[in-house]
DOZA-345678 format. One line per 2 residues: number of its first residue (from 1); their letters; for each residue x, y, z of N, C-alpha, C, O, CB. Coordinates in Angstrom, 3 decimals, decimal comma. Glycine has a CB too. Layout:
% residues N
NUM) A) X:Y:Z:X:Y:Z:X:Y:Z:X:Y:Z:X:Y:Z  ...
END
This chain:
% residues 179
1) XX) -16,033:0,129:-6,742:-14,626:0,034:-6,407:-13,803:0,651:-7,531:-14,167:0,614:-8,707:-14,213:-1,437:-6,161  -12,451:1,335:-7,027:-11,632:2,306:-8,307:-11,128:0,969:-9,237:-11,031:-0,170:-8,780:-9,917:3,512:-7,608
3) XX) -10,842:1,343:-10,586:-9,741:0,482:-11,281:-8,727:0,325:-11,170:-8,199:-0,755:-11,435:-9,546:0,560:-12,144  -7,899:1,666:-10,605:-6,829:1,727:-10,347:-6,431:3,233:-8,941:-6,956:4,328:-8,742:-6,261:1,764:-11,884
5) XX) -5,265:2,479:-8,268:-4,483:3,822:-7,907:-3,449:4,591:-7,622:-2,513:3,801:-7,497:-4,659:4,082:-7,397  -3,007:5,813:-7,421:-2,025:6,362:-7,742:-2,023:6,499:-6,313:-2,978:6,333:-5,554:-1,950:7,419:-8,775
7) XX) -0,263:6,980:-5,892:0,021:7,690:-4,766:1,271:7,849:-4,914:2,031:7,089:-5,513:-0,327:7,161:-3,556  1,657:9,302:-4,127:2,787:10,096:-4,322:2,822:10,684:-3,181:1,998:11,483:-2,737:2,816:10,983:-5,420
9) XX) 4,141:10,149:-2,504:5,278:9,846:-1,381:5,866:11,592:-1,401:5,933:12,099:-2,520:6,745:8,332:-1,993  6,132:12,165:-0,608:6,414:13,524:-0,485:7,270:13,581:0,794:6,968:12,961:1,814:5,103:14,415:-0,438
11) XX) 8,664:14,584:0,640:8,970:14,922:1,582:8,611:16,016:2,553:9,117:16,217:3,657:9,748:14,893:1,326  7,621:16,707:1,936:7,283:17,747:2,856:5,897:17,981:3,165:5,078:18,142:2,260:7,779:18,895:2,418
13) XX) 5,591:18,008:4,340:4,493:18,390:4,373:3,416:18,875:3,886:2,494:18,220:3,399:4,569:18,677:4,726  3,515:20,579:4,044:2,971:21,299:3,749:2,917:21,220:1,976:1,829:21,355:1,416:3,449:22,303:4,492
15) XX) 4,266:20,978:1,123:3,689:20,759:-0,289:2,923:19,325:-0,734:2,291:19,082:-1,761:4,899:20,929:-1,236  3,168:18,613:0,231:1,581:17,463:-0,145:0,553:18,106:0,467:0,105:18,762:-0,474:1,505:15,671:0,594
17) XX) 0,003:18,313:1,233:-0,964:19,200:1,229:-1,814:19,828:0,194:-2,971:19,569:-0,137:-0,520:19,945:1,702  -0,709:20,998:-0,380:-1,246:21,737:-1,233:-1,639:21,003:-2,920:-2,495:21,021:-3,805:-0,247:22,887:-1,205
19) XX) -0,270:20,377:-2,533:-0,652:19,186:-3,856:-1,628:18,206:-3,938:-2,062:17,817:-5,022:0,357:18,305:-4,105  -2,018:17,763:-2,828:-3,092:16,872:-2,699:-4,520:17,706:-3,542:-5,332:17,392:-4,413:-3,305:16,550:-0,906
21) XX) -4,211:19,010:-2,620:-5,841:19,264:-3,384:-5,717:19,616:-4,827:-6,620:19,250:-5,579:-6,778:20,643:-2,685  -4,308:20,543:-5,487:-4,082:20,349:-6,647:-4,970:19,275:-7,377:-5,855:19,540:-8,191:-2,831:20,124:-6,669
23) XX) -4,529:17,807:-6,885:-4,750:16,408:-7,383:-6,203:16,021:-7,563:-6,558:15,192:-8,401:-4,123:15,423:-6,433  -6,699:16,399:-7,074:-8,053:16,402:-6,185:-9,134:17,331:-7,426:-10,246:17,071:-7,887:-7,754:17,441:-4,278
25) XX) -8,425:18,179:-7,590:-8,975:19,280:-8,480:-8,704:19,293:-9,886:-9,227:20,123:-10,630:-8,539:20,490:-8,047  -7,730:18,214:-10,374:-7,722:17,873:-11,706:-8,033:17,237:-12,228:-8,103:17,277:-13,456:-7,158:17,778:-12,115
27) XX) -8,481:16,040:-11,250:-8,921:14,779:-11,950:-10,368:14,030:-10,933:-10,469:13,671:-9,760:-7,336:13,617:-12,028  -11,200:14,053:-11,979:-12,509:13,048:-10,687:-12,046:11,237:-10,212:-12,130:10,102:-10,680:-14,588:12,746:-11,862
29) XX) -11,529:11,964:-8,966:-10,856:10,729:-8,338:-11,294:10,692:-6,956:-12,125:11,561:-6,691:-9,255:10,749:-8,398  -10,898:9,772:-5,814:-11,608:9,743:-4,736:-10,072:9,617:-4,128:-9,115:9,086:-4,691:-12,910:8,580:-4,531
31) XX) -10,102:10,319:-2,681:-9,403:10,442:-1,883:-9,307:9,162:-0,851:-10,122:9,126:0,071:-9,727:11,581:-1,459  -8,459:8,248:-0,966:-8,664:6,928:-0,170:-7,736:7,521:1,121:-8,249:7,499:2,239:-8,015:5,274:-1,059
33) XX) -6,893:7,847:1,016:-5,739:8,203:1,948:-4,901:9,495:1,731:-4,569:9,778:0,580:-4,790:7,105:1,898  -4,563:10,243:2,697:-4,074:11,449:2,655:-3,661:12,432:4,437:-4,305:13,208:5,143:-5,297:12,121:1,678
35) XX) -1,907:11,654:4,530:-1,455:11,755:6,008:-0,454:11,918:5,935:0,208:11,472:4,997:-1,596:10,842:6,903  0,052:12,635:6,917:1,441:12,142:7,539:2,180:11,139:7,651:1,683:10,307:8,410:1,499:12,226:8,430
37) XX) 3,214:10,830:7,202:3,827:9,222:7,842:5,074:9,648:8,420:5,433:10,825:8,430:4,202:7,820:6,573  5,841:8,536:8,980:7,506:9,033:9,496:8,123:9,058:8,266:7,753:8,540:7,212:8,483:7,924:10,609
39) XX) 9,510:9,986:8,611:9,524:10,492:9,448:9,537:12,211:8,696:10,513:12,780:8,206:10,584:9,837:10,320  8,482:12,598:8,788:8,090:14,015:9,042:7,607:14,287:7,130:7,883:15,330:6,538:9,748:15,180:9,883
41) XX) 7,027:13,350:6,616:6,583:13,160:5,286:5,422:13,162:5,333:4,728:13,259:6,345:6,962:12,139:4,635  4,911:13,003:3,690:2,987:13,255:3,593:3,195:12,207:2,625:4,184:11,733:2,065:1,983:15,062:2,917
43) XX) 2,081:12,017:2,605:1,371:10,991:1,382:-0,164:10,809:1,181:-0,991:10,855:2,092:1,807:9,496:1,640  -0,451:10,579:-0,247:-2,000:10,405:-0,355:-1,554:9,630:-1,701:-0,552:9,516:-2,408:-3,209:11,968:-0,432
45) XX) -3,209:9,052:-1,627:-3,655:7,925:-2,148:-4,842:8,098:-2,640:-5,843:7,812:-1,983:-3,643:6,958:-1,353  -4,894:8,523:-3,697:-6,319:8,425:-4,865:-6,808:7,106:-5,454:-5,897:6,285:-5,349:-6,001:9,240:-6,277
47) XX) -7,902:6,573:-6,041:-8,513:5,967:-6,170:-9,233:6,373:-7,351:-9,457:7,579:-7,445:-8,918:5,771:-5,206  -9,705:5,502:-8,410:-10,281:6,284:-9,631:-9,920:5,653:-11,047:-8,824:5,193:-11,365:-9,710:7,802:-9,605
49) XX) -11,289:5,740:-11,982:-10,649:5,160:-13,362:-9,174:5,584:-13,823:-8,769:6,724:-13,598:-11,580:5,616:-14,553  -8,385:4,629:-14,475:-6,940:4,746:-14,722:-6,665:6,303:-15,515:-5,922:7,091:-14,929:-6,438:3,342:-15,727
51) XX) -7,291:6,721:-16,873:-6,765:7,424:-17,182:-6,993:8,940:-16,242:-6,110:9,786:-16,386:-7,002:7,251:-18,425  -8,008:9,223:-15,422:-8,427:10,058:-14,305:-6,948:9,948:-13,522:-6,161:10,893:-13,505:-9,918:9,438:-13,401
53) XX) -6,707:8,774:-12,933:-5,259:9,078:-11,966:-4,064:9,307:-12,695:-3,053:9,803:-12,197:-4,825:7,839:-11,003  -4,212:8,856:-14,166:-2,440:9,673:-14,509:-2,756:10,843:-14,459:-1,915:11,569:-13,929:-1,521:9,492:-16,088
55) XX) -4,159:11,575:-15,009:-4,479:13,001:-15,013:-3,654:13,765:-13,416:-2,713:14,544:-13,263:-6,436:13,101:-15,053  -4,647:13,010:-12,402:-4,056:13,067:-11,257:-2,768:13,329:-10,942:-2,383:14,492:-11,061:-4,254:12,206:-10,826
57) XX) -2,073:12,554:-10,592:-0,816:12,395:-10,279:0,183:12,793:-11,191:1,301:12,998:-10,718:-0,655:11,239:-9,992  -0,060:13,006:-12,895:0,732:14,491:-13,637:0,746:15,236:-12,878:1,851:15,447:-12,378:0,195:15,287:-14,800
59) XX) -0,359:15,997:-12,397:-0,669:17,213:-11,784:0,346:17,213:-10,276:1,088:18,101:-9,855:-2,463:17,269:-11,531  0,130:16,280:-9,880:0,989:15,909:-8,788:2,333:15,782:-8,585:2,864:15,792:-7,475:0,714:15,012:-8,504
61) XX) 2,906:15,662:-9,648:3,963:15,449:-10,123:5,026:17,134:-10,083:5,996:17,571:-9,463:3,527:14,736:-11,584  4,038:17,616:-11,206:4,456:19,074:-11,522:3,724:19,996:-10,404:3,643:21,157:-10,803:3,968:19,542:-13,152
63) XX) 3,260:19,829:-9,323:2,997:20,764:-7,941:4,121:20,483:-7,204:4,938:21,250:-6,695:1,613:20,429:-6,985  4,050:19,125:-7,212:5,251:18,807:-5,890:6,518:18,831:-5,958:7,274:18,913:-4,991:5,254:17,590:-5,354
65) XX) 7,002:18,721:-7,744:8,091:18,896:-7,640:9,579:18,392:-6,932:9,842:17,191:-6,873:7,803:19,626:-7,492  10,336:19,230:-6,506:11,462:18,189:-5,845:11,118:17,951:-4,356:11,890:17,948:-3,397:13,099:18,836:-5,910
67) XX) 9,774:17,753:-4,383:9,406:17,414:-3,134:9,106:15,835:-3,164:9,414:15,137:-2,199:8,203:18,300:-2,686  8,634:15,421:-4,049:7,843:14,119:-4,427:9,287:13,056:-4,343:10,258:13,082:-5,099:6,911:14,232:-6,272
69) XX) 9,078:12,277:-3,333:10,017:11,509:-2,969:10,063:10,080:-3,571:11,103:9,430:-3,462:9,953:11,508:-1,677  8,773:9,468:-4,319:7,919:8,485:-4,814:6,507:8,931:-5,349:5,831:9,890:-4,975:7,764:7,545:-3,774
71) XX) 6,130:7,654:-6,669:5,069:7,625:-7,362:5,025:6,532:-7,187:5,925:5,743:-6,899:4,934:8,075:-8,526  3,482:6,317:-7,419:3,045:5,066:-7,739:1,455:5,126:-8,677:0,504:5,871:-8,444:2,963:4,266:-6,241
73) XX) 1,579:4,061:-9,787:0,280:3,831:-10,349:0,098:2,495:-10,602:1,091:1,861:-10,959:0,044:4,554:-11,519  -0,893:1,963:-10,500:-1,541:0,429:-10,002:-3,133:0,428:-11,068:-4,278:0,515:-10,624:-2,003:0,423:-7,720
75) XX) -2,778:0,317:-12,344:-4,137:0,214:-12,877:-4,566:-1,445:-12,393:-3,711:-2,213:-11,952:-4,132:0,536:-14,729  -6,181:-1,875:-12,576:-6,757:-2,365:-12,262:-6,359:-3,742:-11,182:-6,173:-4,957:-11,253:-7,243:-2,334:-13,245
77) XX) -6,368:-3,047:-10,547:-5,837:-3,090:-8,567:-7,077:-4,091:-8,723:-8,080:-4,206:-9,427:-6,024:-1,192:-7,018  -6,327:-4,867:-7,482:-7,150:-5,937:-6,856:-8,657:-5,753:-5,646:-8,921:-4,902:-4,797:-5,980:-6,673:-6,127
79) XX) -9,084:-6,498:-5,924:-10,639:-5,440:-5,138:-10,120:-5,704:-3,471:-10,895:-5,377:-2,572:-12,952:-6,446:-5,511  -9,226:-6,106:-3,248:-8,579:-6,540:-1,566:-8,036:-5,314:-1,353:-8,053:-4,719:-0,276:-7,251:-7,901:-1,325
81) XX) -7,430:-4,833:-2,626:-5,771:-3,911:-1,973:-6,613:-2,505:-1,296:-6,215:-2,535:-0,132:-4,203:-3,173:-3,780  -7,432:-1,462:-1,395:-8,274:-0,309:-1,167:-8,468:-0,738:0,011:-7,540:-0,471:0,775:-9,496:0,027:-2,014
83) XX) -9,673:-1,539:0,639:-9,742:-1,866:2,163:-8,529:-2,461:2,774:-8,433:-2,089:3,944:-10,848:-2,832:2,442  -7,548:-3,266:2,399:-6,249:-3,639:3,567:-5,428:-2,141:3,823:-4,718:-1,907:4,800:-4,880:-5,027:2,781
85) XX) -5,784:-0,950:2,398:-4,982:0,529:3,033:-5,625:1,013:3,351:-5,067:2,071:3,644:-4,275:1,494:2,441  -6,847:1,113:3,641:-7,662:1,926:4,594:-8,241:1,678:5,762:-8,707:2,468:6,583:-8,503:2,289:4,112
87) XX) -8,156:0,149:5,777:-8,539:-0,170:7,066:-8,003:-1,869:7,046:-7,787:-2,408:5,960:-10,326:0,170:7,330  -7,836:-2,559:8,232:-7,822:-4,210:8,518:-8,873:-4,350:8,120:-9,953:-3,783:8,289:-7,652:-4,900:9,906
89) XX) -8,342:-5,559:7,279:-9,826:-6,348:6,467:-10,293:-7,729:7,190:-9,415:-8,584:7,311:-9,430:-6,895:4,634  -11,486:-8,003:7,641:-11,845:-8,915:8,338:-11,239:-10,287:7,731:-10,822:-10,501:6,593:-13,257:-8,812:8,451
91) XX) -11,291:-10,835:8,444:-10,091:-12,461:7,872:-11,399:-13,540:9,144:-11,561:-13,343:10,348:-7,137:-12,346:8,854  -11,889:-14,295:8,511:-12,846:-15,789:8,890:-12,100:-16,220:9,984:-12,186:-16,143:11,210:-12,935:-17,179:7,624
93) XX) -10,883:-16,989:8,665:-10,139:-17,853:9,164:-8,981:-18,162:9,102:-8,314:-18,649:8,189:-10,463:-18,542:9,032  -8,742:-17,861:10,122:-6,955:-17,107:9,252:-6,076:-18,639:9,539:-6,263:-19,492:10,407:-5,764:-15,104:10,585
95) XX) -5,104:-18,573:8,468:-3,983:-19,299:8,764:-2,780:-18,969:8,654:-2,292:-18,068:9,336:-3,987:-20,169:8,267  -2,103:-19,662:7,759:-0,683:-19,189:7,642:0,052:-17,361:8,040:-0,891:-16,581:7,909:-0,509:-19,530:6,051
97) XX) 1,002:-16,792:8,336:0,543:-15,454:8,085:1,722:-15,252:7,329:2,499:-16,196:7,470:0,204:-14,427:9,325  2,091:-14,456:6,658:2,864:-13,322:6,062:3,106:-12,378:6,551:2,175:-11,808:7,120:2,522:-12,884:5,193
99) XX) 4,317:-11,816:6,570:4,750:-10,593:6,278:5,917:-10,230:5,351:6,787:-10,978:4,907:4,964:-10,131:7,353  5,740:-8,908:5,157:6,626:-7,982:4,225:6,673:-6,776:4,824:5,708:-6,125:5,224:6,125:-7,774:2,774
101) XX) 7,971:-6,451:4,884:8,467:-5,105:5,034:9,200:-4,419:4,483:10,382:-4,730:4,626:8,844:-4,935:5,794  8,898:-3,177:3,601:9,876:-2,503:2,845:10,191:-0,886:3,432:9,465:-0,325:4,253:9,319:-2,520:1,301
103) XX) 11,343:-0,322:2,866:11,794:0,540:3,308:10,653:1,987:2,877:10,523:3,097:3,393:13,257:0,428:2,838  9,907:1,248:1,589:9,143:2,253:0,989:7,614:2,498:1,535:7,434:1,540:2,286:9,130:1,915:-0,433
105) XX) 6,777:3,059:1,537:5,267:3,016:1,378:5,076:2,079:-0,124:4,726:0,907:-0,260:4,561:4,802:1,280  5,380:2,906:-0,949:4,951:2,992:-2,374:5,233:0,818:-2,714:4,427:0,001:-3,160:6,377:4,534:-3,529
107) XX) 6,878:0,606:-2,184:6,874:-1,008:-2,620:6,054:-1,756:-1,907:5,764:-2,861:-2,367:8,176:-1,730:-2,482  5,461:-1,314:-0,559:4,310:-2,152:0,063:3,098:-2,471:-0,876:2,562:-3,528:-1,210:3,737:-1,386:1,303
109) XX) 2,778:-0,633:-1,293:1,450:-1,356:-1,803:1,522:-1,804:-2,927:0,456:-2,337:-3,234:0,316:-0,634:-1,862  2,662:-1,876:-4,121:2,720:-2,672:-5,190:3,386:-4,074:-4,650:3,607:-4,820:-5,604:3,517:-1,933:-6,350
111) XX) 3,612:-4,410:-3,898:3,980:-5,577:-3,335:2,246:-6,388:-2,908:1,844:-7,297:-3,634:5,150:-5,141:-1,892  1,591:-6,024:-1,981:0,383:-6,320:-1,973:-0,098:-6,633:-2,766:-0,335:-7,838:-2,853:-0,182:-5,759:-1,676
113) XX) -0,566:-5,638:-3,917:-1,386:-5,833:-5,249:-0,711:-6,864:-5,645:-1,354:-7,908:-5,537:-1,461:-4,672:-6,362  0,500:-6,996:-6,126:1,393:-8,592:-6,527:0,631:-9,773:-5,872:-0,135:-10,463:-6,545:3,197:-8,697:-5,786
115) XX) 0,826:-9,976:-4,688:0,600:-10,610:-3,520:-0,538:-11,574:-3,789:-0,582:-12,802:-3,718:0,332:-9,638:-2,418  -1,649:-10,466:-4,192:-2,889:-10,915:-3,728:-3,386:-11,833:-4,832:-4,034:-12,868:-4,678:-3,862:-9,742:-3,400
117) XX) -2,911:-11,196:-6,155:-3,323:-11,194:-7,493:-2,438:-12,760:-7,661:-3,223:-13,615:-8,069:-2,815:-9,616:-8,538  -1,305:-13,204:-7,488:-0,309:-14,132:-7,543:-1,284:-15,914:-7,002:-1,408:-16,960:-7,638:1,134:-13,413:-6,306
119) XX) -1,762:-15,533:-5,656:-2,196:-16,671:-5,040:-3,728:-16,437:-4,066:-4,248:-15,338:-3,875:-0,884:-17,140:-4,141  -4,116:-17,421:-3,678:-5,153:-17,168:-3,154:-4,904:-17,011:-1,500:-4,891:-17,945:-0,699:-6,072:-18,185:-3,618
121) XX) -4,717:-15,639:-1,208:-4,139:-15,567:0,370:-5,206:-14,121:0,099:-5,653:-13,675:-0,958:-1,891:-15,418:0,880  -5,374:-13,644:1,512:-6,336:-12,584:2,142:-5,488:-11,594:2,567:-4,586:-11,971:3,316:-7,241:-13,066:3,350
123) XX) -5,552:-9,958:2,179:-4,829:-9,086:3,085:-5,368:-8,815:3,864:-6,585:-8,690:3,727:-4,381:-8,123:2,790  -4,696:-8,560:5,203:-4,837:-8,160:6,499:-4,976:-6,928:6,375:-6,118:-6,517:6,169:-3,882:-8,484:7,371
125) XX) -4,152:-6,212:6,439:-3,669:-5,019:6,331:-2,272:-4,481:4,860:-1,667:-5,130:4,006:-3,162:-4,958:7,886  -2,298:-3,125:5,225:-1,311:-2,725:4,565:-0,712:-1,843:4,802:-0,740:-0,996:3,909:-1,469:-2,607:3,694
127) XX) 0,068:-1,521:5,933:0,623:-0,667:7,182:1,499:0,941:6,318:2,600:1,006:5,770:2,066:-1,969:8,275  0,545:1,919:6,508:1,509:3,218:5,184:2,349:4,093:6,621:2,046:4,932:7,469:-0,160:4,938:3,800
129) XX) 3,346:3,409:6,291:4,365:4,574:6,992:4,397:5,061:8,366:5,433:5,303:8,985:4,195:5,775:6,379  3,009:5,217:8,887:2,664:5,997:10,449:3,332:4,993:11,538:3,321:3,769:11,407:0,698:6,157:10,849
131) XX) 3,800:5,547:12,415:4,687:5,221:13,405:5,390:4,234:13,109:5,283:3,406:14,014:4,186:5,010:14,504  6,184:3,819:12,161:6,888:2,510:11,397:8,238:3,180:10,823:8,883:2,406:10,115:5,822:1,770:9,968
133) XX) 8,832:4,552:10,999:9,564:4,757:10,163:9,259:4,898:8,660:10,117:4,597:7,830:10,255:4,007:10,404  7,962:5,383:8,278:7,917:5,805:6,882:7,949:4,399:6,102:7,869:4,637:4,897:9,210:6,851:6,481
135) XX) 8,026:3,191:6,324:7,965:1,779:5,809:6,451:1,374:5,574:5,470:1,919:6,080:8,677:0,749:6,874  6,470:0,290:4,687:5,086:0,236:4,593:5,533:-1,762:5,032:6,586:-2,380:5,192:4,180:0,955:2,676
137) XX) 4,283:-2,068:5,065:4,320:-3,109:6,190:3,156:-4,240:4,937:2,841:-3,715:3,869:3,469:-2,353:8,237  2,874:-5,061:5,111:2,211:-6,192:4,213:1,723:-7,193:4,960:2,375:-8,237:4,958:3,115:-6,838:3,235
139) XX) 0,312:-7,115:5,878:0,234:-8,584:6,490:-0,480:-9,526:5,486:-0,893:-9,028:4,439:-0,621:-8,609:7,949  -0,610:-10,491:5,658:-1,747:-11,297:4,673:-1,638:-12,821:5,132:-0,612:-13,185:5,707:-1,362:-11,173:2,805
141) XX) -2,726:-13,759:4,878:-2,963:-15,018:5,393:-3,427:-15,799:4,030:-3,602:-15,357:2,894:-4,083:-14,984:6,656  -3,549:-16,986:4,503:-3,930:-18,055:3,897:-2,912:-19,439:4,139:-2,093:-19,652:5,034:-4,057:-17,607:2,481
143) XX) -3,373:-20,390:2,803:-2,704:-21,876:3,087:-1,533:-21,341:3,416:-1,393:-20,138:3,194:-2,583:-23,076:1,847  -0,191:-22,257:4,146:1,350:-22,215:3,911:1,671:-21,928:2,296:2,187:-20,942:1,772:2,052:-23,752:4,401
145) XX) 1,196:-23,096:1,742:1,611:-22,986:0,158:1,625:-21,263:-0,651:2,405:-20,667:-1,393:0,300:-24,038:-0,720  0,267:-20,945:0,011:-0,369:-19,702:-1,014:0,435:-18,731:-0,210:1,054:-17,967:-0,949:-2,328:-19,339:-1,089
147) XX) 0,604:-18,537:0,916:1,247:-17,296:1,569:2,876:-17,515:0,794:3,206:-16,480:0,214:1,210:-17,382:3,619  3,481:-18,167:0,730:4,509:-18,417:0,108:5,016:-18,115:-0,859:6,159:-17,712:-1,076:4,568:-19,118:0,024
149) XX) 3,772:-18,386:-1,818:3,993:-18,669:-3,367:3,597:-16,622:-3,780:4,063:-15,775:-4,542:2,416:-20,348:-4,223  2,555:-16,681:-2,778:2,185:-14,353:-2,904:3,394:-13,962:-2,484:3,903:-13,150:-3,257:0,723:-13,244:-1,476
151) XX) 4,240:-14,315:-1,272:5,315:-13,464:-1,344:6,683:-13,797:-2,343:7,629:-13,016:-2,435:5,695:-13,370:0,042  6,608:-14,924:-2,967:7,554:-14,934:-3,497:7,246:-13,813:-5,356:8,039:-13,287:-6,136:7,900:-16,666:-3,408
153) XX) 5,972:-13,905:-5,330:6,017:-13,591:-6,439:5,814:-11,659:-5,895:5,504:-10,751:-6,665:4,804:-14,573:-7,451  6,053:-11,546:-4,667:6,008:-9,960:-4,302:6,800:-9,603:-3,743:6,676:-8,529:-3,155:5,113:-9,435:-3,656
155) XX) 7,955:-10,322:-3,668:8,959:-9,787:-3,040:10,405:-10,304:-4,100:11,118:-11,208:-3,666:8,889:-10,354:-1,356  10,710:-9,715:-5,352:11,448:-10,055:-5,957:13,341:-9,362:-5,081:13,244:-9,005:-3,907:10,774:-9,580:-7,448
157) XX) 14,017:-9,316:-5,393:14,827:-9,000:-4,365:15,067:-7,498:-5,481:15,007:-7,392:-6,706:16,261:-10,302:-3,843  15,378:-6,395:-4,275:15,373:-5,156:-4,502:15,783:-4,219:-3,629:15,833:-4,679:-2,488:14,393:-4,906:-4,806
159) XX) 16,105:-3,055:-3,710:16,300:-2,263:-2,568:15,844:-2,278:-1,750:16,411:-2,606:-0,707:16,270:-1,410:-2,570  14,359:-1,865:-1,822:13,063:-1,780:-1,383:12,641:-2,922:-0,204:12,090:-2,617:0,854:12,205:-1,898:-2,654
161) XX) 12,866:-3,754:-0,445:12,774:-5,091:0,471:13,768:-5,009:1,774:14,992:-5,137:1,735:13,243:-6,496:-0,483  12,917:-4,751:3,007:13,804:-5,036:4,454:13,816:-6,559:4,479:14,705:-7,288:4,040:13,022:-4,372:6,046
163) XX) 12,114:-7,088:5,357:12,440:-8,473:5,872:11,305:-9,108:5,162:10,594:-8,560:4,319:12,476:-8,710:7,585  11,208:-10,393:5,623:9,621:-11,203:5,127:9,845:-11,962:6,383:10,882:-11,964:7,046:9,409:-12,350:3,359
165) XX) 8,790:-12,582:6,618:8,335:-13,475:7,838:7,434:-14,532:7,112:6,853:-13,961:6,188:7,433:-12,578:9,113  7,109:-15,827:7,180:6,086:-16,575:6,955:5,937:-17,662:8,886:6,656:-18,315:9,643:6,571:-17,583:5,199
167) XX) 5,019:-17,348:8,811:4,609:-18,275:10,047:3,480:-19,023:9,878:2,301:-18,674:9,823:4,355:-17,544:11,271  3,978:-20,064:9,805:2,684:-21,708:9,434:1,825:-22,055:10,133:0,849:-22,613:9,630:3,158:-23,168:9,405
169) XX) 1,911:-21,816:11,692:0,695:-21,774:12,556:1,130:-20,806:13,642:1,961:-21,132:14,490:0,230:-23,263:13,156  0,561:-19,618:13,603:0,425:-18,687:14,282:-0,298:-18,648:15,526:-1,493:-18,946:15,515:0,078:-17,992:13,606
171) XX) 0,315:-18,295:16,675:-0,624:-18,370:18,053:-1,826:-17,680:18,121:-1,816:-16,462:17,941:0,050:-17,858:19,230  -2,650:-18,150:18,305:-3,582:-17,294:18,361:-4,154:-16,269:19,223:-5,307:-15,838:19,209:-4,198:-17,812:18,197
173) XX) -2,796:-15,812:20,274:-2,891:-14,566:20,895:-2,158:-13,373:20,039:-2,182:-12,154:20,212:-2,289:-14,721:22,309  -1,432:-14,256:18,951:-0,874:-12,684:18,119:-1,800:-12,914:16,605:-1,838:-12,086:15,695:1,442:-12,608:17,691
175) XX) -2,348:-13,947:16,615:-3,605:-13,250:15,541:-4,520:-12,149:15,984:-4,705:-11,107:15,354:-4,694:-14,347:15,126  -5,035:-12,448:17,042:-5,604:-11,181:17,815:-5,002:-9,807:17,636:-5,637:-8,780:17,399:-5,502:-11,416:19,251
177) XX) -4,083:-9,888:17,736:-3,167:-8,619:17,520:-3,111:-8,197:16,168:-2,829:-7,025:15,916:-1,731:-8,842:17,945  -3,367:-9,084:15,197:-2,894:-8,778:14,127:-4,548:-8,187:13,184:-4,531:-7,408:12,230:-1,932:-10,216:13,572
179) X) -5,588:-8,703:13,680:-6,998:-8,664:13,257:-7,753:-7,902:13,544:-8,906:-7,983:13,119:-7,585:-9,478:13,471
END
């Protein structure tokens, strides 16, 4: 699993793209994520020992230029946060749920990493931008107490912050949905 990771929010397409592989080619890092989101933006997400991703994302920095809409670096990331952005992470037994929604990609996933690291709650997911309006999204479970106590310590008040949700017993036709 990486120690840490970087990602850089772009308004244009085609120069994340080119910057991606830039990124790719400066530093031995692993490509976790690298897409489109709304509305009509790119983004990627490296993975990789810490000083490898500043290498990275320098490089990224000075390709993309006034394209780069957001950065982000996350040294020694939580071993949850990589699988809730690349894929829904299996959940036993879910309880309480969470959510977070920010206007950003980038405050989702440092909101998460907060999240997880804060209390003992499980991420679900970690929703980057695609069909959401370019927002990044935060599900996660556990006790009432612990879902509570992760978002409070991940959702300090900020621009960045749309809504939060906590729901204490969730139906279990929209856990389905959510798993």
């Amino acid at each position: 699993m990486s120690e840490a990771i970087g990602v850089i929010e772009f308004s244009s397409i085609a120069r994340g793209i080119e910057t991606t592989d830039r990124m790719l080619k400066a530093a031995q890092v692993t490509l976790l994520k690298s897409s489109t989101v709304c509305p009509g933006k790119y983004i990627t997400i490296l993975g990789g020992h810490v000083e490898n991703i500043r290498t990275a994302v320098g490089a990224g920095l000075r390709t993309g230029g006034e394209y780069v809409v957001d950065t982000l670096e996350i040294p020694n990331i939580h071993p949850q946060l990589i699988p809730a952005i690349v894929q829904s992470s299996p959940v036993e037994r879910p309880e309480a749920v969470g959510v977070m929604e920010f206007y950003s990609v980038t405050a989702g996933i440092l909101a998460a990493d907060t999240a997880v690291k804060a209390a003992r709650v499980t991420l679900i997911e970690v929703k980057i931008g695609y069909a959401i309006g370019g927002k990044g999204v935060v599900l996660l479970t556990g006790d009432l107490d612990a879902v509570q106590t992760a978002i409070r310590a991940a959702c300090p008040d900020g621009d960045q912050l749309l809504q939060v949700s906590v729901i204490a017993r969730p139906e279990h036709s929209l856990l389905e949905t959510l798993l």
